[in-house]
N, C-alpha and C positions, 0 to 999 in steps of 0.2 A: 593638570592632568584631566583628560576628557574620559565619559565614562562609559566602561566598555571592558570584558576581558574577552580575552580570545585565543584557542587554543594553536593558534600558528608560533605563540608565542615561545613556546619551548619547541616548538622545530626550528626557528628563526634566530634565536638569538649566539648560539655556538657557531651560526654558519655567517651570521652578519659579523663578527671580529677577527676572525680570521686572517692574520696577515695574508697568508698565503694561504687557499684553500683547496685541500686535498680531494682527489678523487673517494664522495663518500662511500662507504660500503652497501651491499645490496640490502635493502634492509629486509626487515623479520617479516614475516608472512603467516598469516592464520588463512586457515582452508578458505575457498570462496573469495578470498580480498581481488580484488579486479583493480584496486590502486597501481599506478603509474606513476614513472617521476622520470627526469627529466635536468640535468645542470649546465649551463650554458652561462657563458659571459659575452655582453655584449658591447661593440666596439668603443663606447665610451668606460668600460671599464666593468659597467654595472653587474653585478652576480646573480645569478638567477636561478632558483628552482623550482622547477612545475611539478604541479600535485594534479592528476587526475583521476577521479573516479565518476563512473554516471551513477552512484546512488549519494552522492552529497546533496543535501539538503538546499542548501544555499552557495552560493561561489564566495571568496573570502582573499583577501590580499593585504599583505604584510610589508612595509617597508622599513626598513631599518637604517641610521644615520652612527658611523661608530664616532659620533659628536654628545658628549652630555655634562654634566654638571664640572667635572672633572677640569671641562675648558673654561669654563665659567672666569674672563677678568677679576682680579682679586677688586678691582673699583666695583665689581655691579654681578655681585653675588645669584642667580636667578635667570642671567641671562639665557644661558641655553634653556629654559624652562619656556620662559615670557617669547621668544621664536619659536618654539613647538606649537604655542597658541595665538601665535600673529600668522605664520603661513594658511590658516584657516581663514581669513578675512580679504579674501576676495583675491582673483587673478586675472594675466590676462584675457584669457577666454571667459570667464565667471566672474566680473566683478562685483556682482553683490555676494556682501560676506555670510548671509542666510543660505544662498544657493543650495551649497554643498549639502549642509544638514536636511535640509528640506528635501533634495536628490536622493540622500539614503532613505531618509524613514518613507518617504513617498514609496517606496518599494521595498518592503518589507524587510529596512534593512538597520543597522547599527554602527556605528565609529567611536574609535579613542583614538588618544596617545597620550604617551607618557616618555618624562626622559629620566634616563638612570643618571650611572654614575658614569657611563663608558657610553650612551648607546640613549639615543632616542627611537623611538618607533612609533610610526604608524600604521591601521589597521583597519580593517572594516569588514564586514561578510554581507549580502545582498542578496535577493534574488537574481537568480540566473539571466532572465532577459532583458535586465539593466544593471546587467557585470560591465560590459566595457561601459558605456556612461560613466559608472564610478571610475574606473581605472582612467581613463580623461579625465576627469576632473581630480582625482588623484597626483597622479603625474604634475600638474602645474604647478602644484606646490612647489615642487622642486626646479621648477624649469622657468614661470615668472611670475612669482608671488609680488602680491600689488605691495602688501606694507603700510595699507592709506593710516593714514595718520589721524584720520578723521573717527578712526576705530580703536585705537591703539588704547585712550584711556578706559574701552569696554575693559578692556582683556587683561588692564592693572586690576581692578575691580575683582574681574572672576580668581586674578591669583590670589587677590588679598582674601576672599573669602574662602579660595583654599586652602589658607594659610590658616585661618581663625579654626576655620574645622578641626586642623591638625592639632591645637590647642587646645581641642577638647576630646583626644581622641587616646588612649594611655599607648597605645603600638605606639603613635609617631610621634609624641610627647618623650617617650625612652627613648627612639631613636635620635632627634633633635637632641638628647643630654646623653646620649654614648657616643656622642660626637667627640666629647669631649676627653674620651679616651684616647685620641688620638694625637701625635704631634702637631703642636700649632702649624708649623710647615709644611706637612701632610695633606692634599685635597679633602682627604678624609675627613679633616675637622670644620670643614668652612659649611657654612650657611649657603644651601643649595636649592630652595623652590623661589623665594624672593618673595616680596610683598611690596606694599605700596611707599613705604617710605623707603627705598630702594630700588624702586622701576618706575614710579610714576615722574614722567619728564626726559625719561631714554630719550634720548636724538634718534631719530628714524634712523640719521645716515651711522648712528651706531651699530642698532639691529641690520642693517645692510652690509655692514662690514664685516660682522661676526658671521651673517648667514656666507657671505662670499668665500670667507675664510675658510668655512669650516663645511660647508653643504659639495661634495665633490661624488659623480657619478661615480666614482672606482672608491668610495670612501663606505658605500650602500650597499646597501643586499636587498633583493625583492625575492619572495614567494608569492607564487598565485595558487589556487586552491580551488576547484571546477568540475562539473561533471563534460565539458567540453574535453577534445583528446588533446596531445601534447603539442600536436604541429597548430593548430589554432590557438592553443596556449600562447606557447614561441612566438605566434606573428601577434596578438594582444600586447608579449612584451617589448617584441621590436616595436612596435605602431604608436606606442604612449609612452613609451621612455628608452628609447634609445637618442630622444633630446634632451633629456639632463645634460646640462655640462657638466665636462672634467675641466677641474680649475686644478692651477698649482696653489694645494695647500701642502703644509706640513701635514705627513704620516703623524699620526696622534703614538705616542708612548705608553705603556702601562706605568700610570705611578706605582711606587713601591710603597707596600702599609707600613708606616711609620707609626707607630705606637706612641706612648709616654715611655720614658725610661724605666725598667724595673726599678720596686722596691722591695724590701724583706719582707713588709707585708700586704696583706688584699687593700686593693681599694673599692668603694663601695661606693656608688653611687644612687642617687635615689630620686625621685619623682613624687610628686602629691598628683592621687589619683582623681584622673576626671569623674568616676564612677565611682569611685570609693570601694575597689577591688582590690584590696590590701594581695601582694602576691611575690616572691623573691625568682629571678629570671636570672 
């Protein structure tokens, strides 16, 4: 997970899963709001809605992948994670894998992603007059991410130390052992960020398969976020990703939560705290 939050997020995420998505309702208005919005889909499938207002601070865009842990190969636990942080490493248009970071902060700007259980997403907010710059460099992600190989074992490395965090951290230390409340057969229970003795030595032409499989313009959802008006929105979204391909993947399914089987009584589980924050949740 790269580091960053961003408030598209909770306008993003109910509109990126969506099998089918409904015309949304007007939304709420406080006196003076001059916001603007905007939903369109475009010919490769891609789902789209534009935010504008001229008093935003910075411009800001969300994409979302309804691909995450969930698909993860039971062989190689992490995979959707370890592709969230390989599309970062250079493109065709961008092949050094610094570029990008160096593009955002160069302008007073910020990026993440992270992948759930249903849903990876990426993000970024910028200033205004190197919003499209980002959204190009954006967009290739999805359209011809290099995958150099040359980089791959960076990106074991930043998981493994993500991972080691997690191990000192009591939220994701509980998290990682209420897994284990869950059906063995259940995605719910399985080991989901990955670390190095389970991604380091991926085959390239593995991560290219998983991304093929599973990266589909009609699969996405984008939000753009701008004090620019809607119709220069719309051509920003036509002009940088109406080339995403649409691939025949499989429609993803909601797994069903599978639990352990009841018993007569509580079960308890428990953690030894990294902090020593003795506390019952």
């Amino acid at each position: 997970m790269r580091l960053l939050s961003c408030l598209l997020l909770v306008l993003l995420a109910p509109f990126a899963l969506a099998a089918e998505l409904p015309t949304p309702p007007p939304p709420l208005r406080a006196p003076g709001d001059q916001t603007a919005y905007r939903h369109l889909v475009l010919d490769n499938g891609l789902r789209v809605l534009l935010v504008s207002n001229p008093k935003f601070n910075l411009s800001s865009v969300a994409l979302a992948v309804d691909t995450g842990s969930f698909d993860n190969p039971e062989s190689r636990p992490g995979l959707a994670h370890y592709l969230e942080h390989l599309v970062f490493l250079g493109t065709d248009r961008y092949p050094d894998p610094g570029e990008f970071d160096n593009y955002i902060q160069a302008n007073g700007g910020a990026n993440n992603a992270y992948t759930a259980s249903d849903h990876t997403n990426y993000h970024l907010e910028i200033a205004h007059a190197a919003f499209e710059g980002a959204l190009e460099r954006l967009s290739r992600f999805f359209i011809a991410p290099r995958f150099d190989s040359d980089f791959c074992d960076r990106e074991v490395t930043a998981i493994e130390n993500e991972f080691q965090r997690h191990r000192d951290n009591d939220e994701a230390r509980l998290e990682f052992v209420a897994n284990g409340l869950y059906d063995p057969a259940s995605p719910d229970s399985r080991f989901s960020i990955g670390n190095r003795a389970i991604l380091a030595g991926t085959p390239r032409a593995e991560v290219i398969a998983f991304y093929e499989s599973h990266y589909s313009a009609d699969h996405m959802a984008l939000v753009l976020c701008a004090p620019a008006d809607l119709d220069r929105l719309e051509a920003l979204a036509r002009r940088h990703f109406a080339e995403i391909p649409r691939r025949a993947v499989v429609a993803p399914t909601a797994a069903p939560v599978a639990f352990l089987p009841r018993k007569p009584a509580l079960r308890s589980l428990g953690i030894v705290s990294a902090t020593d924050n003795p506390r019952l949740v």
